[in-house]
C-alpha positions in Angstrom: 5.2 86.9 -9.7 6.1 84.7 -12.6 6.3 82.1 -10.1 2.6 82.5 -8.4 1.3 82.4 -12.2 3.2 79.1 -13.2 2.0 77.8 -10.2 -1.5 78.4 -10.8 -1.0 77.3 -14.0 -0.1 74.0 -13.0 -2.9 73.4 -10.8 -5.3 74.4 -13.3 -3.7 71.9 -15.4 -3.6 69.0 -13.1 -7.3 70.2 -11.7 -8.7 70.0 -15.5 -6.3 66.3 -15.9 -8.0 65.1 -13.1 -11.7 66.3 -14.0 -11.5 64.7 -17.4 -9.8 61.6 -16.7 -10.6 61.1 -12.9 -13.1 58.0 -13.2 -10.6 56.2 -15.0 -8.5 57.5 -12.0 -10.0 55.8 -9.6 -11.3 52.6 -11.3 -7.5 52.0 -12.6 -6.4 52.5 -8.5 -9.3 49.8 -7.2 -7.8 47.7 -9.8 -4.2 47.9 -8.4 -5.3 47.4 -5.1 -7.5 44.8 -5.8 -4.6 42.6 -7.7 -2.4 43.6 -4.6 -4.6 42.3 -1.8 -5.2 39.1 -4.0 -1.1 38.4 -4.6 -0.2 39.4 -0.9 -3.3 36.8 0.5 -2.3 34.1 -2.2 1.4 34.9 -2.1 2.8 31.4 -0.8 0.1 29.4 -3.5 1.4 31.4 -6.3 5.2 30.8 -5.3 4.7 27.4 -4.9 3.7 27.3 -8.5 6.3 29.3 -10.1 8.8 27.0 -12.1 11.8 27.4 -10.1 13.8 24.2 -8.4 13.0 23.5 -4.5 15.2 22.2 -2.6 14.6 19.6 -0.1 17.5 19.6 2.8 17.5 15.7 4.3 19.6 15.2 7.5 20.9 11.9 7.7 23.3 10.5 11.5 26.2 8.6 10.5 29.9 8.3 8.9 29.1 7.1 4.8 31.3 7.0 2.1 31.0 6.9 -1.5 30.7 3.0 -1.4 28.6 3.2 1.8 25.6 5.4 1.0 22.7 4.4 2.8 19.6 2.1 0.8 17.4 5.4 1.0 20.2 7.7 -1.0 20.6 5.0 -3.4 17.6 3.8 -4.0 17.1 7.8 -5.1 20.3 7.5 -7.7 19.3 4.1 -9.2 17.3 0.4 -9.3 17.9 -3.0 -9.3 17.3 -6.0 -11.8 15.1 -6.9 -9.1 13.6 -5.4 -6.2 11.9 -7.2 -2.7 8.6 -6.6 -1.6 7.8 -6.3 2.5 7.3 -10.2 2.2 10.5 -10.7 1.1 9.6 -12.0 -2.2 11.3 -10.8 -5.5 9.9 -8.7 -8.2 11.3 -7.2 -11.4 12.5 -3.9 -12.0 15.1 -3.2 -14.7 14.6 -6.7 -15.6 11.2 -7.7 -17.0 11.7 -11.3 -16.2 14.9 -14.1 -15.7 15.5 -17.5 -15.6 16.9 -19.7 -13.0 18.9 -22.9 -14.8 21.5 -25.6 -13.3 19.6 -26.0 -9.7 20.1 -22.2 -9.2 23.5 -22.3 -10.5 22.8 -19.7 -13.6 20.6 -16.7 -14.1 19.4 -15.0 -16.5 17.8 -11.8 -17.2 16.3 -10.0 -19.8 16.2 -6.1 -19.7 13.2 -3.7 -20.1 12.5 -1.9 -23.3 12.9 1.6 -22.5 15.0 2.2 -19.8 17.1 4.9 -19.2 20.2 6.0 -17.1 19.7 9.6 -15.6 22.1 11.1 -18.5 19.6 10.2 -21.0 21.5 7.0 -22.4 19.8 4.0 -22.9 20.5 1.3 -20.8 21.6 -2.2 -22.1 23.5 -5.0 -20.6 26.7 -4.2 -21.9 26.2 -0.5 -19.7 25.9 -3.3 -16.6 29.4 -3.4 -14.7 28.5 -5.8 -11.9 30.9 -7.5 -10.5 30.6 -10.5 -8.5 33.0 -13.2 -6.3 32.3 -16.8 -7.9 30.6 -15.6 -10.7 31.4 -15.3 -14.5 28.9 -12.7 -16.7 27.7 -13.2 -20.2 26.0 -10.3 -22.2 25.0 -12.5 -25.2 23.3 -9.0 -26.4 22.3 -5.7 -25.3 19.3 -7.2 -23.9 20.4 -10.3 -22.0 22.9 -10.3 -19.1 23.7 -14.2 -17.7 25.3 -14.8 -14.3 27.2 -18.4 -14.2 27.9 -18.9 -10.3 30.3 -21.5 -8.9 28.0 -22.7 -6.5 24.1 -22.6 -6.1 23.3 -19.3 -4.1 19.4 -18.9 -3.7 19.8 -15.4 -2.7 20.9 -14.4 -5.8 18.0 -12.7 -6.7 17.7 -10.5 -3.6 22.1 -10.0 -4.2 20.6 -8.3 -7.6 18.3 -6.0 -5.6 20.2 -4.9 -3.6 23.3 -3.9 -5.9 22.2 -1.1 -7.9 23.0 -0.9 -11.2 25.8 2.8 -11.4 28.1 3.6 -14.7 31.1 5.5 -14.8 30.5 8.8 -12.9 28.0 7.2 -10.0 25.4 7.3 -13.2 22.2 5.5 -12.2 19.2 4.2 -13.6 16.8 6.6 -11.4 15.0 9.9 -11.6 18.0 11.8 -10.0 21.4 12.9 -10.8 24.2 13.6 -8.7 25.1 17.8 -9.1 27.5 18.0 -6.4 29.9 15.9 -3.7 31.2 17.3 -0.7 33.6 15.0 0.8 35.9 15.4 4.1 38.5 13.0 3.0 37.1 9.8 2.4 33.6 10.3 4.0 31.0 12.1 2.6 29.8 15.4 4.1 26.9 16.2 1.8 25.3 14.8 -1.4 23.5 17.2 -3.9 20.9 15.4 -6.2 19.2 16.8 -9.2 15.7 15.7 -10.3 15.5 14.6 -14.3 11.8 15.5 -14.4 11.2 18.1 -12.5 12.7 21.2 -10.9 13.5 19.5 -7.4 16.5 19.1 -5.8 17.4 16.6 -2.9 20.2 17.5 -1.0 21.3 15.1 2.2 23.8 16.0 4.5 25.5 13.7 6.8 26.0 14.1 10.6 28.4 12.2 13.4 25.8 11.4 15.4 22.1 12.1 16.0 22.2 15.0 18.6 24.3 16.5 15.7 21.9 15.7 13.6 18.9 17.0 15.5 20.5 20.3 16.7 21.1 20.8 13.0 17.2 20.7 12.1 16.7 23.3 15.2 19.1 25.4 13.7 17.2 25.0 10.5 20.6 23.5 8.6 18.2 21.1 6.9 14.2 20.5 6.7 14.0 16.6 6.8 15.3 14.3 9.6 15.5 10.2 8.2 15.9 7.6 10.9 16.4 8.5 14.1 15.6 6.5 17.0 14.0 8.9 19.3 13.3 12.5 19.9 14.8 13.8 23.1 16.6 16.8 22.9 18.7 18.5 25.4 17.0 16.6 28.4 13.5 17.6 29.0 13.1 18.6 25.3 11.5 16.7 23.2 11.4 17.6 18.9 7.7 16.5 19.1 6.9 19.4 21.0 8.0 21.7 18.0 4.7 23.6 16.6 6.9 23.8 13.0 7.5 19.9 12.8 5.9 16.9 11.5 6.3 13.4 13.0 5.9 10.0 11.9 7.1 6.9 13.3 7.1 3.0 12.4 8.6 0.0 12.9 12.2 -0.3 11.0 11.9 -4.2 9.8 15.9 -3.9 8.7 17.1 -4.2 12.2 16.3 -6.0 14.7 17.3 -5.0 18.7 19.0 -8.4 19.9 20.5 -9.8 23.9 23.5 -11.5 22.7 24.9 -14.2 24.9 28.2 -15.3 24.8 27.6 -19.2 24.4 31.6 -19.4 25.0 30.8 -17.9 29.0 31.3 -20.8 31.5 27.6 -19.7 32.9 25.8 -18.7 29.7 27.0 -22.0 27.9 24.4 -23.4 29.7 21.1 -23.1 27.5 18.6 -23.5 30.6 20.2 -19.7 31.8 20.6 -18.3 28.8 16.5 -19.9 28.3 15.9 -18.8 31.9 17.1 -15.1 31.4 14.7 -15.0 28.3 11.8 -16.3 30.0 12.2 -13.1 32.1 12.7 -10.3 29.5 9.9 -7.7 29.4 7.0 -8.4 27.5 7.2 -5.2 25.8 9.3 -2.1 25.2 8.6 1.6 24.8 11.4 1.7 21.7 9.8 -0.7 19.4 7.9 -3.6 18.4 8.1 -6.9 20.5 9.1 -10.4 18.3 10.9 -13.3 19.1 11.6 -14.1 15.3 15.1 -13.7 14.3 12.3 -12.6 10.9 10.5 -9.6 9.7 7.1 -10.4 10.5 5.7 -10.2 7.2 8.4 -12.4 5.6 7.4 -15.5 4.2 9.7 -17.2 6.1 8.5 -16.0 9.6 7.4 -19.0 10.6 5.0 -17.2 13.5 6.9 -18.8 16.6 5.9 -17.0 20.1 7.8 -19.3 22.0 8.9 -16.6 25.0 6.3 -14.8 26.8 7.7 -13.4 30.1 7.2 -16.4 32.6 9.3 -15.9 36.2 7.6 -19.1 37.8 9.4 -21.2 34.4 12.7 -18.8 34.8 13.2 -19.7 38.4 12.9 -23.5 37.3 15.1 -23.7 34.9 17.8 -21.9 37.5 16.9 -24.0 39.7 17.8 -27.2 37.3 20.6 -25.6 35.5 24.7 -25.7 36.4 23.7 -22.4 38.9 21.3 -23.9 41.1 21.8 -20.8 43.4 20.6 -17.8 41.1 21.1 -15.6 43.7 24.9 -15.4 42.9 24.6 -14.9 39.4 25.9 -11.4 38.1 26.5 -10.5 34.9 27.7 -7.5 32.8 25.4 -6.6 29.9 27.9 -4.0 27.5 25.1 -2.3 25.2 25.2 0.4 22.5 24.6 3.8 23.6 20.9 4.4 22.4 20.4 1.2 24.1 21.0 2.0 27.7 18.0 2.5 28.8 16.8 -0.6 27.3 19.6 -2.5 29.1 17.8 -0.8 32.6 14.9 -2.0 31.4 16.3 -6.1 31.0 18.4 -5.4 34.5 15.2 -4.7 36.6 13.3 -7.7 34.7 16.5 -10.1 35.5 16.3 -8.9 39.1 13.1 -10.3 39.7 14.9 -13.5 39.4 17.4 -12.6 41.6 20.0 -12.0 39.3 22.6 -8.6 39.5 23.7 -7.2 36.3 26.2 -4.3 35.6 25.6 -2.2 32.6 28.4 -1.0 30.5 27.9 1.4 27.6 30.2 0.4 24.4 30.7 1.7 20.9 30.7 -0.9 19.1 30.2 -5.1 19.0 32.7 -5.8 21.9 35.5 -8.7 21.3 34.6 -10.0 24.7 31.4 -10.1 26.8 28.8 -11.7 28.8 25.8 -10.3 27.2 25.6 -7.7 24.6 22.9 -5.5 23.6 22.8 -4.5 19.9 21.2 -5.1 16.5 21.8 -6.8 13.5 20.7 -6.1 10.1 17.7 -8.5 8.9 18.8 -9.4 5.3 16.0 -8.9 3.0 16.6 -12.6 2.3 16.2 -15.2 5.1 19.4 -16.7 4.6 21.2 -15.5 7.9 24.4 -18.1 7.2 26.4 -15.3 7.9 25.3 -14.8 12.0 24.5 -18.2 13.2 26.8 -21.0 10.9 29.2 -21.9 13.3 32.2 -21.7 10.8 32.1 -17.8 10.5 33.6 -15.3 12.2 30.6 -13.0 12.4 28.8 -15.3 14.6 29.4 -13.1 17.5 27.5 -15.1 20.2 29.7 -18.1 19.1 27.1 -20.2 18.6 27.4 -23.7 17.5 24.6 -26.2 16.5 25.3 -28.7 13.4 22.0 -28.8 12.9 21.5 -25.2 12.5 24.6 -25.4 10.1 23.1 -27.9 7.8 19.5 -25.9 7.1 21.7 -22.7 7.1 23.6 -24.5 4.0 20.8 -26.3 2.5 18.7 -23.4 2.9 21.1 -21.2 0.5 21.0 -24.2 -2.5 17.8 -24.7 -3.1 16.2 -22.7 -5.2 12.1 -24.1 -4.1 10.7 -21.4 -2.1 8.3 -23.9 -0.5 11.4 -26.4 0.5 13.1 -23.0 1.7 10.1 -22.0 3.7 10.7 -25.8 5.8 14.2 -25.4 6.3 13.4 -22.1 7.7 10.6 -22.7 10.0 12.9 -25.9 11.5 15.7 -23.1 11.5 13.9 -20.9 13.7 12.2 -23.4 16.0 15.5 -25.2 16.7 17.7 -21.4 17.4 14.7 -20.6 19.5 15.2 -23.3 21.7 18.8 -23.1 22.1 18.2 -19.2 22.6 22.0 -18.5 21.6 20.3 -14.7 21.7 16.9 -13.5 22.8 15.1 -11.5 20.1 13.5 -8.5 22.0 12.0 -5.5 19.1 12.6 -3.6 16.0 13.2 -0.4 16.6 11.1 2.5 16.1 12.3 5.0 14.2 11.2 8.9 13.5 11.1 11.0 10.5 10.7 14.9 11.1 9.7 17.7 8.5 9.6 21.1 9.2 6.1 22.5 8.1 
């Protein structure tokens, strides 16, 4: 009985809460909803502007180390004195302006008010630990850094560039901070940056090779792919294909896909086959853009030679005047690099139209011995290319020698005129062309994927 009367005693109570405060009731409930149907249709916007860190997650193929990070992480961690523009010419970037003194022999730069390394210390010259072969540096003050070479080097500025400028503890002058190193043994496994301005992280992780790599995205290991050359997967697969991925592709100006002929082959000595197998090359391929300039196209010192469109009717002559009058016995093994092997199918069927057999072996690396070798080379941001073509050093692969080629290749690294350097090159390239010691056939494209 007591039981029935509390009861009722409650509802009555609840009944009267409800008729005195009820409109407030409801409009406090239509309210509630109303926030709730705006944060869950807004939900990702509103996230997105909360103050927390993101993280972006950038896959990267290839075995780095410390000393070996790729231009893209370290342009991230740090700058220059300089820095090169597309054309290849030099503009400042720690440095606000230098000098060139004693015919290129000494150079000297004056630092930027205001610039900082990523720990919040301001940068002067005497923070700057370059260190150079042949050359002796001066800091006369924290704002002047002097480099005395042995020997004119008209690179230099480019050399500047390209080393950027780390303290003790991998501290650069950048927007980003290293927060963390993972490293399996020497090489580097991932690299953890932090943003100084805002609340970003970058984190790239390294893979073997680029199936790695791209299984890795599919997995979702990491959001970004930098750099790879095409986008097969597993066979008929392609990453393109992915409804969650965005794809650009361009031209990578840094290397440049190259047929290297061994100028030391008792056949291939002969420049009218070596001219005669270039005459016959495709005139273009699927994997990149065509040149024949050993030059990135907007360099200043592409001198805009166009000296080998496909011609079979001028390939067949040149056989037929060379030391293998009968090209019909000609056979040759072209040993290319493994993303390469369909391009070496490609150059086979163009070289049998001439009647000449190839066998294609897939290689690693740059073999110690071939006949023809399909690979790349790195285009230095600088046109010197003494390093590839002077017939004194070793890394002159095709073994190519030309004493006029050596003499602009050594003038061309003394003089300090960029108009005197422009001639030297353009009688550089028309002179390599014609001995064709290598046939120039594209720069690669190359993809970059982000999951959306």
């Amino acid at each position: 009985m007591i039981f029935l009367r509390r009861r009722r005693l409650l509802f009555w109570l609840i009944k009267a809460y409800i008729k005195r405060l009820g409109k407030s009731i409801v409009i406090s409930f239509s309210i509630a909803l109303l926030i709730f149907l705006i944060l869950f249709l807004n939900w990702n916007f509103i996230v997105s502007k909360i103050p927390a860190y993101r993280t972006d997650t950038i896959g990267i193929a290839g075995v780095h180390t410390i000393d070996s990070l790729p231009p893209y992480v370290l342009n991230t961690l740090s700058r220059g004195l300089t820095k090169v523009a597309n054309t290849g010419s030099i503009e400042a970037d720690v440095a606000s302006k230098w000098e060139v003194k004693d015919n290129g022999k000494t150079y000297i730069f004056t630092l930027k008010d205001n610039v900082y390394y990523s720990d919040g210390k301001k940068l002067d010259a005497f923070l700057i630990n370059y260190d150079f072969a042949d050359a002796k540096i001066e800091k006369p003050d924290s704002k002047t850094i002097v480099f005395r070479l042995k020997d004119t080097y008209s690179p230099f500025l480019v050399t500047v560039a390209s080393h950027k400028i780390f303290k003790k503890g991998f501290v650069g002058v950048g927007d980003y901070k290293i927060k963390d190193i993972d490293l399996n043994g020497d090489f580097v496994q991932s690299i953890e940056l932090s943003s100084i301005k805002e609340k970003r992280k970058i984190k790239f992780v390294f893979y073997p090779t680029q199936d790695a790599l791209k299984t890795a995205f599919i997995l979702g290991e990491v959001s970004q792919i930098y750099d790879i050359n095409d986008l097969s997967f597993r066979k008929k697969t392609s990453l393109f294909s992915f409804k969650n991925a965005s794809v650009s592709k361009k031209a990578n100006y840094d290397r440049l896909v190259t047929v290297f002929y061994n100028n030391h082959d008792s056949v291939l000595s002969d420049k009218k086959i070596r001219k005669a197998l270039s005459y016959s090359l495709p005139e273009n391929f699927s994997s990149g853009e065509r040149t024949n300039s050993p030059y990135n196209p907007k360099s200043w010192a592409n001198a805009g030679y166009n000296m080998y469109e496909k011609d079979l009717e001028y390939s067949n002559l040149l056989l037929d005047e060379s030391s293998a009058s009968d090209s019909g016995k000609l056979s040759f093994v072209i040993k290319t690099l493994p993303q390469y092997e369909s391009v070496a199918k490609e150059i086979s069927k163009a070289w049998s139209e001439i009647g000449i057999k190839t066998n294609i072996e897939v290689v690693d690396g740059v073999p110690s011995n071939y006949q023809i070798f399909l690979g790349e080379f790195i285009v230095p941001k600088d046109p010197d290319q003494y390093m590839l073509w002077h017939s004194e050093q070793s890394t002159n692969i095709t073994g190519y020698k030309n004493l006029r080629i050596d003499k602009l290749l050594e003038d061309g690294r003394k003089i300090v005129d960029i108009n005197e350097r422009k001639k030297i090159y353009s009688d550089f390239q028309k002179y390599l062309l014609d001995d064709q010691p290598a046939a120039f056939l594209f720069f690669p494209y190359t993809y970059t994927i982000n999951r959306i």
